[in-house]
C-alpha positions in Angstrom: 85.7 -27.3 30.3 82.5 -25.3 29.0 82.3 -24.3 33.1 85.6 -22.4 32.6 86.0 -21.3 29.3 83.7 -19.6 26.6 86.1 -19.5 23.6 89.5 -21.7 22.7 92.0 -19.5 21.3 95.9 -20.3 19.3 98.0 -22.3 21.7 96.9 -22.1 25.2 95.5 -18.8 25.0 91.7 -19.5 26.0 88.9 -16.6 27.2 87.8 -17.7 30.4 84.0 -16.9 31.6 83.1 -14.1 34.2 82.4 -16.5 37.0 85.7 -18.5 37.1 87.9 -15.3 36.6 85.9 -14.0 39.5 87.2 -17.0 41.1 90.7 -17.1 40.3 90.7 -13.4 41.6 89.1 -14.6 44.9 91.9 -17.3 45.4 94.6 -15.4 43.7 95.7 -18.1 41.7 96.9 -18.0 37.9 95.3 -19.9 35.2 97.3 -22.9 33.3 95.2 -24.7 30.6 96.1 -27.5 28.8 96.2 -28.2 24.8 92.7 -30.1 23.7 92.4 -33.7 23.5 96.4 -34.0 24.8 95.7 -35.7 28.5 99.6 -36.4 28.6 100.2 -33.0 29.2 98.8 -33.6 33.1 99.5 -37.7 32.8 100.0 -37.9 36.9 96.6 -36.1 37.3 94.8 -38.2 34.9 96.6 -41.2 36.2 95.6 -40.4 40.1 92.1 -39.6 39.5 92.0 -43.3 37.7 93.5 -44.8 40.6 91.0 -42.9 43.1 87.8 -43.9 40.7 88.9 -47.3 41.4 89.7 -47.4 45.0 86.2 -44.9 45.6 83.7 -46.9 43.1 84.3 -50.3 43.0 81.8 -51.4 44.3 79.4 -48.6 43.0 77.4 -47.6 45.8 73.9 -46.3 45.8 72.5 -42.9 47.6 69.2 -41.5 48.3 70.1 -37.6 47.1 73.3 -35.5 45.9 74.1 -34.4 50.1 74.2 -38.0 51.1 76.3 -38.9 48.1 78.7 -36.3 49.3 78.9 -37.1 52.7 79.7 -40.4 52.3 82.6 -39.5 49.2 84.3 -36.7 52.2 84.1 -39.5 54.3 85.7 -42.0 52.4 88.4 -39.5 50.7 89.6 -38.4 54.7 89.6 -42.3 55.6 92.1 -43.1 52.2 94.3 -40.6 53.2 95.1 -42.6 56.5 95.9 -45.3 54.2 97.6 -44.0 50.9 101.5 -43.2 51.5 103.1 -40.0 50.1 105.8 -41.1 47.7 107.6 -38.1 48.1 107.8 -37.9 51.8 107.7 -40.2 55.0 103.9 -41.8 55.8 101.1 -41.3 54.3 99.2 -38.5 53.2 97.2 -37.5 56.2 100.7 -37.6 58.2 102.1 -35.0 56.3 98.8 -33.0 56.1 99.0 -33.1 59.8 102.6 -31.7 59.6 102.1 -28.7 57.5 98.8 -27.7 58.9 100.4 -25.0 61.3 101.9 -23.5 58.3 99.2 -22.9 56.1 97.5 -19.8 56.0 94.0 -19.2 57.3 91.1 -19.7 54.7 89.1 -16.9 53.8 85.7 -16.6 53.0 84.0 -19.0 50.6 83.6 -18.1 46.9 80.0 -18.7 46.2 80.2 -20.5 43.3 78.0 -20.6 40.6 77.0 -20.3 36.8 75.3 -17.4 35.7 72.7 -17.0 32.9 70.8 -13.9 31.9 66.6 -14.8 31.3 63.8 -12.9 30.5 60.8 -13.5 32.3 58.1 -15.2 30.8 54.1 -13.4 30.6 53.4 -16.2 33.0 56.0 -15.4 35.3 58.4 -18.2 34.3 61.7 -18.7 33.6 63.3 -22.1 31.3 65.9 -23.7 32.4 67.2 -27.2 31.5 63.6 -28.0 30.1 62.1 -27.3 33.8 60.1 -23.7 34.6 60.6 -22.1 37.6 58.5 -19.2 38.7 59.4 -15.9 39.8 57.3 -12.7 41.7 54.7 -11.5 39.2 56.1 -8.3 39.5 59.0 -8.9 37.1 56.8 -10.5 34.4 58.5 -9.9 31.0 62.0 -8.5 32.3 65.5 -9.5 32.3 66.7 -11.1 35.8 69.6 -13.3 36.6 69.4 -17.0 37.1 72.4 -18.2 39.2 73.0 -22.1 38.9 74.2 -24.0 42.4 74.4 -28.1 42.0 71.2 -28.2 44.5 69.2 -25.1 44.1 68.5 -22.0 41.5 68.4 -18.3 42.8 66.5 -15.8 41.2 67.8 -12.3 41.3 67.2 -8.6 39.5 68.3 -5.1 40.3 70.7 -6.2 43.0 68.5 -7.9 45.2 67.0 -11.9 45.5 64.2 -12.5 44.0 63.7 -16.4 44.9 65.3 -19.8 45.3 63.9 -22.6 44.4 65.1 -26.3 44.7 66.8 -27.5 41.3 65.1 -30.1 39.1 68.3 -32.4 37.8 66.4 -35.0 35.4 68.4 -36.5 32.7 65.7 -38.4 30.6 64.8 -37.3 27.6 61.9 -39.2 27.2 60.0 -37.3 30.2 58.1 -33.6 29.9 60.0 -31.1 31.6 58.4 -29.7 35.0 57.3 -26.3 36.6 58.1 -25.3 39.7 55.5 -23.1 41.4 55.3 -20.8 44.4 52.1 -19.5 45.2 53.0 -15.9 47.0 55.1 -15.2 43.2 51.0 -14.8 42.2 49.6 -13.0 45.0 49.5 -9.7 43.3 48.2 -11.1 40.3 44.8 -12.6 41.8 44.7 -9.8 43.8 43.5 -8.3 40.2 42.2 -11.3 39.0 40.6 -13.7 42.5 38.5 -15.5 39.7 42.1 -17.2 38.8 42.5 -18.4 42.8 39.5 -21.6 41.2 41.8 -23.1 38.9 45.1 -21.8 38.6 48.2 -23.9 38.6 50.8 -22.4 41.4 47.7 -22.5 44.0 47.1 -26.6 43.8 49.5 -27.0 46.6 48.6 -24.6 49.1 48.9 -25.5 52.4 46.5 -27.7 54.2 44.8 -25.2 56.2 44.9 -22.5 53.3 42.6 -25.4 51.7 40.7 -26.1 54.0 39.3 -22.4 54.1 39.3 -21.8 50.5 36.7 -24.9 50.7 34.6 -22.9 52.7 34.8 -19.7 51.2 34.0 -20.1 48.1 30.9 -21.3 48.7 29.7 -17.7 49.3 29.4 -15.0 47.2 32.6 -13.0 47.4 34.3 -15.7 48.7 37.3 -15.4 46.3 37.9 -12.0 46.4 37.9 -12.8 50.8 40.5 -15.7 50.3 43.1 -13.5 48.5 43.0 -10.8 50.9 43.9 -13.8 53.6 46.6 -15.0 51.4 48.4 -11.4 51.0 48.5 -11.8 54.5 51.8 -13.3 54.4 53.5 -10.2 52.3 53.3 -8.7 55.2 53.1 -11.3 58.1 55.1 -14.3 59.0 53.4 -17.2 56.8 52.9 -19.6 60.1 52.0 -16.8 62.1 48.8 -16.7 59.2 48.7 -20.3 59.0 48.0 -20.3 62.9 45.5 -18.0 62.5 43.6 -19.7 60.1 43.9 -22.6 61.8 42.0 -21.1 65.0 39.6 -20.0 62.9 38.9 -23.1 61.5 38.9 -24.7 65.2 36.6 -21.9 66.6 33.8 -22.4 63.4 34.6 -19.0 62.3 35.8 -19.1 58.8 36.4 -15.3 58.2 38.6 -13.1 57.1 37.4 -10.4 59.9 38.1 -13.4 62.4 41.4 -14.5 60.6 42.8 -11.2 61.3 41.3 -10.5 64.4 43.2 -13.4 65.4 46.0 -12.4 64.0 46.9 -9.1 65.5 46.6 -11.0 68.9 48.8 -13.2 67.9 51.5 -10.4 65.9 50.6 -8.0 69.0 51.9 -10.5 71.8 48.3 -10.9 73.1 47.4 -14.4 74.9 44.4 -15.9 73.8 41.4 -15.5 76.4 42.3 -18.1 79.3 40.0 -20.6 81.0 37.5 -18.5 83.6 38.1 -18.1 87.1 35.7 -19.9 89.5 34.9 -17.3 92.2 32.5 -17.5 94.8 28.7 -15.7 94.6 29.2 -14.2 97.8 32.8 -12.7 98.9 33.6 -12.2 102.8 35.6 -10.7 104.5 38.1 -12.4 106.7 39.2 -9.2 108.7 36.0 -6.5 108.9 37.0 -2.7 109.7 36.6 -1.5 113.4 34.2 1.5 113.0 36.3 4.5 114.7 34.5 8.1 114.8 36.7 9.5 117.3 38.9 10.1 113.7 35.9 12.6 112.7 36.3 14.1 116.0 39.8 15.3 115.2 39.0 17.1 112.1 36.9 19.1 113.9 39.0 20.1 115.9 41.5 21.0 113.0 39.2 23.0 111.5 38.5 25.1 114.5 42.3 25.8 114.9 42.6 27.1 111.2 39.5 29.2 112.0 41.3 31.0 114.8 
């Protein structure tokens, strides 16, 4: 159990990983291994799980991803219990569940589970794992982070903070090339230095649609790179679809600049509308009550003044 335990010691002494002590201490329960290679040490376990493999698998069914394959196996597991009896007790298993479930104490908070490995970043702002490369911000090129292992993604993180997550590449063939996983922003700062690299580098041949549909444009002019990276480090400090929008306006409106991109932007960060639609007023405006000329009004200034004179 490689998950649990690092080294096998005399007897059943064993030295147990970081992670699954950290585990044990969450759930307060005491560890209990058995001797290598003796499976009749836990014979009702292993005989159960053969039963269950039988009654769950047979026939073996087929799922589109690892979430639907668990969905369905919760699914099945709760129905089975409606129909497996006890042995020990009266009725079957979910009977008794039912019966001891007001005197079970309340779960706490979930362990977050994983398996941890300490990498060093690669110059090209990689780091291997299982034959696939994942990237990570450019600003922790050739330094030691943390890569924590879930069964559907891999998190990224350094000097007590995350860094990134990206979705985990499970591919058991040996016979394929390993992959790398980009993200774009992780190279923002870097073509910031270098915008020649924005042409033909790697983690910017999936940018989003409008992204490419402006770089198109823009690097038909001089300075044109050095104009697109400026509008993609944007979104270090905007909301990415808030600069997607943007861009897309711009686009719309025939105005594919960075002065208009932002310009657009601040109107939409600052809670501005867009210009409406013009109002269709008349030339000529009339009155529909006119004043009534009154100059008996002057009259009593006058004689205001002539009292404050006295």
């Amino acid at each position: 159990m490689k998950t649990a335990v690092d080294r096998i010691g005399s007897g059943k002494a064993r030295q147990v990983n970081a992670r699954f002590a950290a585990m044990a201490s969450h759930y307060l329960f005491e560890t209990d291994f058995c001797n290598p290679a003796s499976g009749w040490e836990k014979g009702q376990v292993e005989k159960n799980v053969q039963d269950a493999r039988r009654r769950l698998w047979q026939p073996l069914p087929s799922f589109p991803d690892l979430a639907a394959l668990n969905a369905w196996l919760e699914a099945r597991c709760i129905e089975q219990w409606g129909e497996i009896p006890h042995g020990a007790l009266p009725g079957t298993i979910a009977d008794v569940h039912a019966a001891e479930v007001s005197s079970l104490m309340p779960l706490g908070r979930p362990f977050d589970g994983f398996v941890e490995h300490t990498k060093r970043v690669s110059p090209t702002c990689l780091v291997h794992f299982e034959r696939n490369r994942y990237s990570v911000p450019a600003s922790f090129a050739n330094r030691p982070v943390s890569l924590r292992i879930y069964p559907e993604r891999i998190v990224v993180a350094a000097e007590g903070q995350i860094l990134c997550e990206h979705t985990r590449i499970i591919e058991r063939s040996h016979y394929l090339p390993g992959r790398t996983i980009y993200d774009w922003r992780h190279y923002l700062a870097v073509v910031q230095r270098k915008p020649g690299g924005l042409r033909n580098g790697a983690p910017f041949a999936e940018l989003p649609d409008a992204f490419r549909q402006l770089q198109g444009q823009l690097l038909k002019r001089p300075g044109g790179d050095q104009e697109m990276v400026e509008i993609l480090a944007l979104v270090l400090q905007h909301d990415e679809q808030a600069v997607l929008c943007a861009v897309e306006l711009a686009l719309e409106a025939g105005v594919a600049t960075k002065t208009h991109v932002i310009n657009i932007l601040h109107r939409l960060t600052d809670g501005k509308a867009p210009p409406g639609a013009p109002i269709d007023a008349p030339q000529a405006l009339r009155l529909t009550r006119e004043p009534v000329a009154n100059v008996e009004r002057y009259d009593a200034l006058r004689d205001r003044e002539q009292r404050h004179a006295s």
